[in-house]
C-alpha positions as CSV (number, residue, x, y, z in Angstrom):
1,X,0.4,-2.8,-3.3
2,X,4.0,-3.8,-4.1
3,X,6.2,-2.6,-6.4
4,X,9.7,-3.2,-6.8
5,X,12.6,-2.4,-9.3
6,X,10.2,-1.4,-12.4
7,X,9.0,2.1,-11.2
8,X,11.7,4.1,-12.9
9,X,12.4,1.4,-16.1
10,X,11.4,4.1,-18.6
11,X,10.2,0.8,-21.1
12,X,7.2,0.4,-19.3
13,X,4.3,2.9,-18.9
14,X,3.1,1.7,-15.4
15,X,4.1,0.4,-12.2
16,X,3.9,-3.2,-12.4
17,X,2.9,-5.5,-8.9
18,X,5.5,-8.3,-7.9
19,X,5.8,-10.3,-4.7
20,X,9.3,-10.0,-4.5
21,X,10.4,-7.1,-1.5
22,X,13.7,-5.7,-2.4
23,X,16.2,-3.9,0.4
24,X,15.0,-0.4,0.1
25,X,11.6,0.4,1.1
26,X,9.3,3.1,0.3
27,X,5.9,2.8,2.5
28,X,3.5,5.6,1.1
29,X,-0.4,5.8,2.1
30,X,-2.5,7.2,-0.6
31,X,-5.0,8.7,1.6
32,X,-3.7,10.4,4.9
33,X,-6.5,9.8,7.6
34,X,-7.3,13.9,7.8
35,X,-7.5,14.2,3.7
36,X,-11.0,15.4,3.0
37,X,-13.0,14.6,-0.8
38,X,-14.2,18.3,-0.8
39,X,-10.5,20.2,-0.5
40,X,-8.4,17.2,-1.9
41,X,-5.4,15.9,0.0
42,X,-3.4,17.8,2.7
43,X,-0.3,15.8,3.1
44,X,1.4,15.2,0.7
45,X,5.4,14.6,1.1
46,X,6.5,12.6,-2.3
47,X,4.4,12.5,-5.6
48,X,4.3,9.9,-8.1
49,X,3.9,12.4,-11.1
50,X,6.5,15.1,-10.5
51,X,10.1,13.2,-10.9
52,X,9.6,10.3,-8.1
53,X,13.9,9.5,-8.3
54,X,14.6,13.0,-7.8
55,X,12.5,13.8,-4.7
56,X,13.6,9.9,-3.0
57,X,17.2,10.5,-4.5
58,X,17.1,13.5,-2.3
59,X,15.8,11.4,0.5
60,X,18.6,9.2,0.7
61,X,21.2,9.7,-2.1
62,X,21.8,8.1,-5.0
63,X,19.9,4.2,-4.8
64,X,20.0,0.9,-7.8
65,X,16.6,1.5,-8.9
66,X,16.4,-2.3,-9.3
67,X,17.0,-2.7,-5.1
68,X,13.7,-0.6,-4.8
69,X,10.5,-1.8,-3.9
70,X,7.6,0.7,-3.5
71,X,4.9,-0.3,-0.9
72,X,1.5,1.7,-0.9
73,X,-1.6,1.4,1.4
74,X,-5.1,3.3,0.9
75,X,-4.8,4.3,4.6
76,X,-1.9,3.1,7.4
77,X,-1.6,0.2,8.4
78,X,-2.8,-2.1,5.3
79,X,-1.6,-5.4,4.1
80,X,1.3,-3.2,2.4
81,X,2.3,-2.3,6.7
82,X,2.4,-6.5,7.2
83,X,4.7,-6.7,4.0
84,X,7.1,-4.3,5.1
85,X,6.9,-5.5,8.7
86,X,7.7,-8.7,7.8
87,X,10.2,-8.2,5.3
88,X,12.0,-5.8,7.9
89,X,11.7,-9.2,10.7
90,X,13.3,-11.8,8.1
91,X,16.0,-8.8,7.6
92,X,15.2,-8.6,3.4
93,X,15.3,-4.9,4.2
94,X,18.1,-2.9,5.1
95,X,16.1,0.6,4.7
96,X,12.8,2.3,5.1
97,X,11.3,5.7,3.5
98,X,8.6,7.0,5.3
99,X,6.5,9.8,6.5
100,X,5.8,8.7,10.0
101,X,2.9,11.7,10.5
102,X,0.0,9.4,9.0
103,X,0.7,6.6,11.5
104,X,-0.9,6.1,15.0
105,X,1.5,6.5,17.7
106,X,1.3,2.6,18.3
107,X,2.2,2.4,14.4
108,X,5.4,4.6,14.7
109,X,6.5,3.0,18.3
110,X,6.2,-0.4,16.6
111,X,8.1,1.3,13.2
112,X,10.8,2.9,15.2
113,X,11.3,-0.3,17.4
114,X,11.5,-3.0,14.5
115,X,14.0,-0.9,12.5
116,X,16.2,-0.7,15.7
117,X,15.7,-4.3,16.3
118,X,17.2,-5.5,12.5
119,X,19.4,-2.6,12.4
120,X,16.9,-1.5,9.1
121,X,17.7,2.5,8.4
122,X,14.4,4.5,8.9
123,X,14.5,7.6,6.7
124,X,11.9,10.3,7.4
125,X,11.4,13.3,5.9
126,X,12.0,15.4,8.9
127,X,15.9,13.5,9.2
128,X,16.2,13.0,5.5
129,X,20.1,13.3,4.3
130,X,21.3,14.0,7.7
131,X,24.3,12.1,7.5
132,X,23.9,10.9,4.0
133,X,27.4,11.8,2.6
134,X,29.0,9.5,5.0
135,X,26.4,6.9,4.1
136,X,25.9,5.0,0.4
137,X,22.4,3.6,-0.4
138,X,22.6,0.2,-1.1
């Protein structure tokens, strides 16, 4: 699913899909490959409900919300993984937000490799706001 610029407009009650990918990414998978129905999900590293801007604007500093597109997958690797990956090749994104603990290894080496390759920022949770105050989000 794509979402992009609409996620924090507080006129609308829901996310709402568009086909346009905007500079900043955020790739989130809704179910980590290890979550289990009977215990519920065990990763979890940003929530949707419990003040989204906050947790990314602690990611990567202040962001225009309307340069934000939000890309989600049921598990890695989905058609949301081909939109970013090709939106990160024709260099529409300058940087990615993403927990790199879901993805296979081949995932992340290809990830890692790609971002390098366009000069795309890959933010992680483990590196998040290292740096940032010499840095402006675009």
């Amino acid at each position: 699913m794509l979402w992009s610029g609409l996620l924090f407009n507080k006129r609308e009650s829901r996310l709402t899909e568009t086909t346009s990918i905007q500079p900043i990414v955020v790739y989130l998978i809704e179910q980590h490959p290890l979550d289990m129905p009977e215990i519920g999900p065990v990763f979890r590293w940003m929530e949707f409900d419990n003040d989204f801007k906050r947790e990314l604007e602690g990611f990567i500093g202040p962001f225009d919300e309307s340069k934000l597109t939000l890309l989600v997958d049921k598990h890695p690797a989905g058609p949301a993984w081909q939109q970013m990956l090709s939106g990160l090749l024709d260099k529409r994104i300058q940087m990615v937000v993403t927990h790199l603990a879901p993805l296979s290894s081949a995932q992340r080496q290809q990830l890692i490799g790609v971002c390098a390759q366009t000069g795309a920022h890959l933010i992680t949770p483990s590196d998040a706001g290292r740096n940032r105050q010499n840095e402006t989000a675009t």
